[in-house]
N, CA, C and O atoms as CSV, one atom per row, in Angstrom:
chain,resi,resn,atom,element,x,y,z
A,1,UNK,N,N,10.425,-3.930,12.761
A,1,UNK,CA,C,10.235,-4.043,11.312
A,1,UNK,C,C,9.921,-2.657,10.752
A,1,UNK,O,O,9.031,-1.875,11.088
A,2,UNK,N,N,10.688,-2.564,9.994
A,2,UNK,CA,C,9.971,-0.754,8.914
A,2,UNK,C,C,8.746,-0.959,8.544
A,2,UNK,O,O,7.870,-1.814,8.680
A,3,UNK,N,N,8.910,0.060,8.032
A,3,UNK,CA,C,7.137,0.413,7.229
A,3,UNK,C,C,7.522,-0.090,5.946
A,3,UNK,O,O,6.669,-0.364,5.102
A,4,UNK,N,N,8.697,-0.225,5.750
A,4,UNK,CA,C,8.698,-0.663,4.119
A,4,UNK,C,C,8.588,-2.111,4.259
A,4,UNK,O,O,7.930,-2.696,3.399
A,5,UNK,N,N,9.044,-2.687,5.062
A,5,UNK,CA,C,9.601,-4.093,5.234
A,5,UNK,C,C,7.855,-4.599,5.457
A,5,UNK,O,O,7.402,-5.599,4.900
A,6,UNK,N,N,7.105,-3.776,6.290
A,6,UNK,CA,C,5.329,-4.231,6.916
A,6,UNK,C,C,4.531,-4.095,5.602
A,6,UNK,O,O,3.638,-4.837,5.194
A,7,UNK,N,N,4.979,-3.127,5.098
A,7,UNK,CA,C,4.150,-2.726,3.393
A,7,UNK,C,C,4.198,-3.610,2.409
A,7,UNK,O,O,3.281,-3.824,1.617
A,8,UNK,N,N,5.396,-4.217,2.428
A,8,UNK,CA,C,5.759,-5.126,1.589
A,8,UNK,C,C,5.065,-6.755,1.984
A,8,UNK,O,O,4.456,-7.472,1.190
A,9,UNK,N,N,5.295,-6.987,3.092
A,9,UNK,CA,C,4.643,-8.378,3.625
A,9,UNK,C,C,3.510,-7.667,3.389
A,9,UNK,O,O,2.980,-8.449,2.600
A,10,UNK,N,N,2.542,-6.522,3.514
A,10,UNK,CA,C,0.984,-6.912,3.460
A,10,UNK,C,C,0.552,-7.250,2.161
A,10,UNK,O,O,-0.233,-8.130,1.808
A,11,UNK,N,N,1.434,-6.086,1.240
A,11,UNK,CA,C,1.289,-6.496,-0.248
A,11,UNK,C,C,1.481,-7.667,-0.466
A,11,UNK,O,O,0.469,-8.266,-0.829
A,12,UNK,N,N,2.657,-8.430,-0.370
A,12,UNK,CA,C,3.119,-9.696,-0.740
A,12,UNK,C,C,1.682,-10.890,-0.205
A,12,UNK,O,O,1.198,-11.770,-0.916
A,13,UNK,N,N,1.331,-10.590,1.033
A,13,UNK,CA,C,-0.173,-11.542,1.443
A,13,UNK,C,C,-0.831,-11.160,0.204
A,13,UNK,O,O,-0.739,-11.963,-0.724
A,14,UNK,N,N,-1.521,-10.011,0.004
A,14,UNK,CA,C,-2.495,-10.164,-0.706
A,14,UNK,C,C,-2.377,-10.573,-2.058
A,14,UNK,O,O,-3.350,-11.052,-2.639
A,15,UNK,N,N,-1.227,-10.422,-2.643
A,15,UNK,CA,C,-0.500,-10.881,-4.168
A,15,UNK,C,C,-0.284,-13.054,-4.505
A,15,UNK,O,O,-0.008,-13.819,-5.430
A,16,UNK,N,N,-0.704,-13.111,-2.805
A,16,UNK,CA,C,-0.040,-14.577,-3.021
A,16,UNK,C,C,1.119,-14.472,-2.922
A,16,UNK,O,O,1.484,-15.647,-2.934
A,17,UNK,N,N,2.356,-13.614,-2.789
A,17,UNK,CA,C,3.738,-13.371,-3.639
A,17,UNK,C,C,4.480,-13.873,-2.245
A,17,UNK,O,O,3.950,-13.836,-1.135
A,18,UNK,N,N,5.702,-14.309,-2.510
A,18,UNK,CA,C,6.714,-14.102,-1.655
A,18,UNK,C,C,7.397,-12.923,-1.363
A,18,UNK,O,O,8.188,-12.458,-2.184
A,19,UNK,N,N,7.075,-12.102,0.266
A,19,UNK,CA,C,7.666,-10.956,-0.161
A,19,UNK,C,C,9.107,-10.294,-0.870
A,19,UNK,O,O,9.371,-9.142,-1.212
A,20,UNK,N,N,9.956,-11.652,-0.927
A,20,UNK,CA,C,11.231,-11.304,-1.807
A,20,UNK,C,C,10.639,-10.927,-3.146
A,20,UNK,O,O,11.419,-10.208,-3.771
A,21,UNK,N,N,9.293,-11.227,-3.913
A,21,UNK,CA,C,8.756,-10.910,-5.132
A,21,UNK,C,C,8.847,-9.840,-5.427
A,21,UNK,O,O,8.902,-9.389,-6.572
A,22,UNK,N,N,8.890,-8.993,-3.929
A,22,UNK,CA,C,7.720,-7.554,-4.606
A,22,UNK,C,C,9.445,-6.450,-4.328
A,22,UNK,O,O,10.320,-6.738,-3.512
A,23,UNK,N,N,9.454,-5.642,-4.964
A,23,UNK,CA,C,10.457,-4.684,-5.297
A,23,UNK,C,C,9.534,-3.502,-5.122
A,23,UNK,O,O,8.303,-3.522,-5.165
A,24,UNK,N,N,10.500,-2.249,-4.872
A,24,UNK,CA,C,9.894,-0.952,-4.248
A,24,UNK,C,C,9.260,-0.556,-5.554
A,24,UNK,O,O,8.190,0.036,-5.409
A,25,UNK,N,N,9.696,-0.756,-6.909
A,25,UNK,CA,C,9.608,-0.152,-8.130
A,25,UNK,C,C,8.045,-1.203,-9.062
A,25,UNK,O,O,7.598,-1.080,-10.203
A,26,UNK,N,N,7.614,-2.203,-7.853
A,26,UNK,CA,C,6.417,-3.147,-8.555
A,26,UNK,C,C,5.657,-2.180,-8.704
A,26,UNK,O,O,6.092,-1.059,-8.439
A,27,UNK,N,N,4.322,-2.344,-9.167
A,27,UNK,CA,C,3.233,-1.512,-9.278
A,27,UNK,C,C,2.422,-2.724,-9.344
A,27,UNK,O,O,2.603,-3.702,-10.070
A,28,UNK,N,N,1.217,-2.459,-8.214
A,28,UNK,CA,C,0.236,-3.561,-7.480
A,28,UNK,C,C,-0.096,-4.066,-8.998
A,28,UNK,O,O,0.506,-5.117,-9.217
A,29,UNK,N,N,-1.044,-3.531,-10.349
A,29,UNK,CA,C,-1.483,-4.318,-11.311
A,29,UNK,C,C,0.143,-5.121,-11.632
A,29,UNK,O,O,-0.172,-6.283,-11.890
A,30,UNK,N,N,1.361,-5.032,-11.706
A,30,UNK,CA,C,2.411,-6.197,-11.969
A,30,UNK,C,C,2.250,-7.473,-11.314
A,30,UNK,O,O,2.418,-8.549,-11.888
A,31,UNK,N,N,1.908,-7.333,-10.052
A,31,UNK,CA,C,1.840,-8.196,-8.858
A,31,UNK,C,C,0.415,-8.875,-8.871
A,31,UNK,O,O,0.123,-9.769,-8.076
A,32,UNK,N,N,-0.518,-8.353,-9.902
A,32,UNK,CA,C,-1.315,-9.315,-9.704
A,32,UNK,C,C,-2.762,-8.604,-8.617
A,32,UNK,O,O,-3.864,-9.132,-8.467
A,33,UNK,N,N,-2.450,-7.774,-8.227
A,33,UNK,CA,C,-3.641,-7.259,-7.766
A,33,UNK,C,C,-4.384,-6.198,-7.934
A,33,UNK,O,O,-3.973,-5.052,-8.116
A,34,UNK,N,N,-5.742,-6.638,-7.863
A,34,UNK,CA,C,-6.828,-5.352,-8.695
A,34,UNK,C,C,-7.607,-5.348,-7.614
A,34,UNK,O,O,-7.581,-6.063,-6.612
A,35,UNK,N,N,-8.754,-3.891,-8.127
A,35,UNK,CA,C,-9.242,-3.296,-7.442
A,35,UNK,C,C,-9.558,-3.591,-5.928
A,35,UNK,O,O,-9.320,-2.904,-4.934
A,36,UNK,N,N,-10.197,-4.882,-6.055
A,36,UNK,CA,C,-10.775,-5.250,-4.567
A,36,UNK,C,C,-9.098,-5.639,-3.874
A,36,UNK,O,O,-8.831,-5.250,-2.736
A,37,UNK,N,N,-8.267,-6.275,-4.541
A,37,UNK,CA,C,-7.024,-6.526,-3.726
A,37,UNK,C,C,-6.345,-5.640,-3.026
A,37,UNK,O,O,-5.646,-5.741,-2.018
A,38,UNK,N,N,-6.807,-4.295,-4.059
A,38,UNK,CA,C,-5.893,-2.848,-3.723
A,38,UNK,C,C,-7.039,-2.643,-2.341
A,38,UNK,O,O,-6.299,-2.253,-1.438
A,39,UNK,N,N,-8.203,-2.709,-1.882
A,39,UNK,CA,C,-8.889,-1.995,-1.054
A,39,UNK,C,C,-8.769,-2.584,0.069
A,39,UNK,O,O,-8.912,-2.140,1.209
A,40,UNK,N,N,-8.370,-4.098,-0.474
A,40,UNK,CA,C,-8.230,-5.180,0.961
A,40,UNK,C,C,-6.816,-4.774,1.427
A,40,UNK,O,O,-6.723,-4.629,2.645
A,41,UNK,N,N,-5.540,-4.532,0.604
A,41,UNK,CA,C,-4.334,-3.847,0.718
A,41,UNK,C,C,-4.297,-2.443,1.726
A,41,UNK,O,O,-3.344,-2.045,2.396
A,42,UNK,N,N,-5.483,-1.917,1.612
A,42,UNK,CA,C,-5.222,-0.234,1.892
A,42,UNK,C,C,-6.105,-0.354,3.434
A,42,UNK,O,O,-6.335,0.628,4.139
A,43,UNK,N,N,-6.537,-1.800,3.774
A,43,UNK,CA,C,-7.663,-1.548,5.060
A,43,UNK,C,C,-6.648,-2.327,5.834
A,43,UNK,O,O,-6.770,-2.290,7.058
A,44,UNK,N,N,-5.561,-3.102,5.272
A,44,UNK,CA,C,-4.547,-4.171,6.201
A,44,UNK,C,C,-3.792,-2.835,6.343
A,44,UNK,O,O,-3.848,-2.379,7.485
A,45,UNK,N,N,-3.253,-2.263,5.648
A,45,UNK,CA,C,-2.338,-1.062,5.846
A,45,UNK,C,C,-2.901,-0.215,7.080
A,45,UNK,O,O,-2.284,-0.204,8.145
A,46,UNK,N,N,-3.925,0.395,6.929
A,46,UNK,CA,C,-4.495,1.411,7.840
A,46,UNK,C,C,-4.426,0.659,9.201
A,46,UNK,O,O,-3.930,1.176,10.201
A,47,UNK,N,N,-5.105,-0.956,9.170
A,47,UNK,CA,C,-4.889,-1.089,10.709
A,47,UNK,C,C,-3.676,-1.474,11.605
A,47,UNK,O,O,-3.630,-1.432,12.835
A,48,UNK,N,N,-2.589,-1.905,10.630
A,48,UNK,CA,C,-1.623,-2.160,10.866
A,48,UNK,C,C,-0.581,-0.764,11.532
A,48,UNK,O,O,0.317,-0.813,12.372
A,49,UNK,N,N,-1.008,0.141,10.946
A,49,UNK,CA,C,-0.426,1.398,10.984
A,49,UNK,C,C,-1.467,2.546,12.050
A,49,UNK,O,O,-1.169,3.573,12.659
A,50,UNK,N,N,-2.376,2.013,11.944
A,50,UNK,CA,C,-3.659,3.177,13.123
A,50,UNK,C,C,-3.510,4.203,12.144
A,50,UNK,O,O,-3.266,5.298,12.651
A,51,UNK,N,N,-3.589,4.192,10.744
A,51,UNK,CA,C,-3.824,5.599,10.210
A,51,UNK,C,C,-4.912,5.645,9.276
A,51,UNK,O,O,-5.410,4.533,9.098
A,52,UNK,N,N,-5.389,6.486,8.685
A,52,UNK,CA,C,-6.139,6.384,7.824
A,52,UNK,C,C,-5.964,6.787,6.264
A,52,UNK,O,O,-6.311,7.967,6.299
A,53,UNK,N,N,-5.639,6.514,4.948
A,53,UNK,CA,C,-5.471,6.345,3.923
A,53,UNK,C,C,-6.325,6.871,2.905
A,53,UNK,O,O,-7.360,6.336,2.506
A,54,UNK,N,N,-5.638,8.382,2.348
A,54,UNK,CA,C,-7.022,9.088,1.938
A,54,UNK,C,C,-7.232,8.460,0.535
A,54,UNK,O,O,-6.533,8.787,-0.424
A,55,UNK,N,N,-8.033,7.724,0.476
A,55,UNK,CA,C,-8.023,6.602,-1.247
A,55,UNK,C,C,-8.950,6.513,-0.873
A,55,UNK,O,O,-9.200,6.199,0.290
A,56,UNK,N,N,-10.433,6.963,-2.452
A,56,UNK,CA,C,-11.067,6.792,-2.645
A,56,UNK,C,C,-11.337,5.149,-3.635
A,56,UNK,O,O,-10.420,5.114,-4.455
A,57,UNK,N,N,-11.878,4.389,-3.733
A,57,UNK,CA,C,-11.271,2.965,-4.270
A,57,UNK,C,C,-12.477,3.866,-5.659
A,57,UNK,O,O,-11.905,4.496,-6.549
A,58,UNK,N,N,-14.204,3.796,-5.657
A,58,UNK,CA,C,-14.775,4.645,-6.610
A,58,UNK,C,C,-13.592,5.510,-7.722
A,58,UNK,O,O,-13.282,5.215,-8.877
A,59,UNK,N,N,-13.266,6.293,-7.125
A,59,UNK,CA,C,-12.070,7.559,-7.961
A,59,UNK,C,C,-10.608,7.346,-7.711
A,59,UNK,O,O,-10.295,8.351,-7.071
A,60,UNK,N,N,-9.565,6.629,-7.849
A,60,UNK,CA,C,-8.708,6.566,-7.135
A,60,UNK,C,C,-7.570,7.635,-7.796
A,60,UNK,O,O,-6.467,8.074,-7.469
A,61,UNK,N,N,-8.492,7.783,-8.902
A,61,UNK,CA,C,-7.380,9.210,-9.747
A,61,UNK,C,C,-7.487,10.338,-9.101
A,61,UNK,O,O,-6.557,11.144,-9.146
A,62,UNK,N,N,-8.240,10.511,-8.633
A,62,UNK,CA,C,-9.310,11.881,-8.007
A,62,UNK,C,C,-8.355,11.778,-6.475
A,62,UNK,O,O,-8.441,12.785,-5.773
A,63,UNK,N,N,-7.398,10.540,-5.896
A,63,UNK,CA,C,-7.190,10.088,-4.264
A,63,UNK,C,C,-6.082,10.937,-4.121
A,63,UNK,O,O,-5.559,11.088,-5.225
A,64,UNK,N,N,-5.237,11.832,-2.844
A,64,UNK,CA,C,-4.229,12.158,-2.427
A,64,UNK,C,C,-3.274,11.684,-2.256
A,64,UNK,O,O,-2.220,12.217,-1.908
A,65,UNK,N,N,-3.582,10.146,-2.568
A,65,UNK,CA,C,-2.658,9.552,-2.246
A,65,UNK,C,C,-1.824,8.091,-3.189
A,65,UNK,O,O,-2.471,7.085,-3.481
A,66,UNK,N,N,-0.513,8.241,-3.501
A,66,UNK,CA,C,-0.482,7.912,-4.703
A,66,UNK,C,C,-0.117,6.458,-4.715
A,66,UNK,O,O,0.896,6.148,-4.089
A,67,UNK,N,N,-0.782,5.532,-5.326
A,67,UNK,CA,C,-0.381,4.108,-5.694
A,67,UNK,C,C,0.196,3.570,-6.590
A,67,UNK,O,O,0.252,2.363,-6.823
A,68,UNK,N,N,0.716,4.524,-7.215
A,68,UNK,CA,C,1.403,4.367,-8.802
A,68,UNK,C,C,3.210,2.952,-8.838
A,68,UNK,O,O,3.935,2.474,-9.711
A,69,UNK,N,N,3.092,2.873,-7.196
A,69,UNK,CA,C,3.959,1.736,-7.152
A,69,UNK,C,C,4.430,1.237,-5.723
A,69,UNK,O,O,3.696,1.926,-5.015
A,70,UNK,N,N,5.112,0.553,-4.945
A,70,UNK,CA,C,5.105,0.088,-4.309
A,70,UNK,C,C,6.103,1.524,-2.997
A,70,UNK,O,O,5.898,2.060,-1.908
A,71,UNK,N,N,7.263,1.520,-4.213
A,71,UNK,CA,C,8.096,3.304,-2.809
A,71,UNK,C,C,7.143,4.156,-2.659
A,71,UNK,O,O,7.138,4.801,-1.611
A,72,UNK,N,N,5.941,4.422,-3.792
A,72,UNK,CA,C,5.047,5.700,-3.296
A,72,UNK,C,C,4.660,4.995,-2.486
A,72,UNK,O,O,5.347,5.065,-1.468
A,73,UNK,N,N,3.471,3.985,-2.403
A,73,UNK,CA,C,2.925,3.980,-1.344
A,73,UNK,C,C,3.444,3.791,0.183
A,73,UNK,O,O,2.743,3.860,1.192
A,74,UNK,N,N,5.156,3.480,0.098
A,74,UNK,CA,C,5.651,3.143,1.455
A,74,UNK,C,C,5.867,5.456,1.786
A,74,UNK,O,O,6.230,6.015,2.821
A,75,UNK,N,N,5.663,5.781,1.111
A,75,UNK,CA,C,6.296,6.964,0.692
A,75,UNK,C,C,4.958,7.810,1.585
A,75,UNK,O,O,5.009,8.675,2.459
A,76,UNK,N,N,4.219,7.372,1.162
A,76,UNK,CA,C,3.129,7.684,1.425
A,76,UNK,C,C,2.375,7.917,3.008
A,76,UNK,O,O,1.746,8.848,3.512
A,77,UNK,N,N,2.893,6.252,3.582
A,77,UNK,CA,C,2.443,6.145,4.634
A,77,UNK,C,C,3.398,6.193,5.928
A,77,UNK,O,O,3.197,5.755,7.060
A,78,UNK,N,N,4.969,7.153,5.156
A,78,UNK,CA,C,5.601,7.102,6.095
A,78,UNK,C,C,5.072,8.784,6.705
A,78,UNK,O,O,5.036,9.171,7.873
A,79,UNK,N,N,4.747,9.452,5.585
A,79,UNK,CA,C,4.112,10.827,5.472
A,79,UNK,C,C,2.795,11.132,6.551
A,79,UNK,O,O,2.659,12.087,7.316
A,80,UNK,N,N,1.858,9.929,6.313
A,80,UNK,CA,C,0.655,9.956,7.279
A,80,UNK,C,C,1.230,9.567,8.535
A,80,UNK,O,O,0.448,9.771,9.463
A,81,UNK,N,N,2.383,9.053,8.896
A,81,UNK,CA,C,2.511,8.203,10.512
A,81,UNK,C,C,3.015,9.683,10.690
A,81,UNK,O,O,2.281,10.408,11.362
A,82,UNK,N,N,4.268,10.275,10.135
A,82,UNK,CA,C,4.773,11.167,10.527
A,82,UNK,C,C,3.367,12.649,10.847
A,82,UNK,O,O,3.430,13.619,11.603
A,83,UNK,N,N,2.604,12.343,10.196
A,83,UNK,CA,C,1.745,13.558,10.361
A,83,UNK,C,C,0.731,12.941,11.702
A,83,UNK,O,O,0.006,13.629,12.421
A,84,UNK,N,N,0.893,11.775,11.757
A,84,UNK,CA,C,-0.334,11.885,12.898
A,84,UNK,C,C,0.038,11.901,14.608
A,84,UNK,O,O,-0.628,11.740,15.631
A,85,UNK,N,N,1.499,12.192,14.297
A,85,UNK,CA,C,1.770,12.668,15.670
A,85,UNK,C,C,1.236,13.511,16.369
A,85,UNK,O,O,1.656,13.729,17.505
């Protein structure tokens, strides 16, 4: 399974959604999930992946890492796997 295809089912769990719902171009508040959804989103991600996710949930404007929609964040964490070789 990709990272896009794993990103998408974790999102889609936490949205309630069917992952056919969620499109690369959603943005998590479309889908229905806020703050605590996004943090429960970003701790299924990390263990799923063994990486760690520099997102502050406090500041998330202030974070390296961008959530502004569903390709960044696959965008994102294809960047951290590739770096933690």
């Amino acid at each position: 399974m990709s990272t896009q295809d794993k990103v998408i089912e974790i999102i889609a769990e936490q949205a309630v959604l069917e992952p056919s719902d969620v499109t690369l171009d959603s943005t998590l508040s479309d889908l229905g999930i806020d703050s605590l959804g996004l943090v429960e989103c970003i701790f299924a991600i990390e263990e799923e992946f063994d990486i760690s996710i520099p997102f502050n949930a406090n500041e998330p404007q202030e974070s390296d890492f961008d959530i502004s929609n569903v390709a960044a964040i696959v965008a994102g964490i294809d960047k951290l796997i590739s770096e933690k070789v």
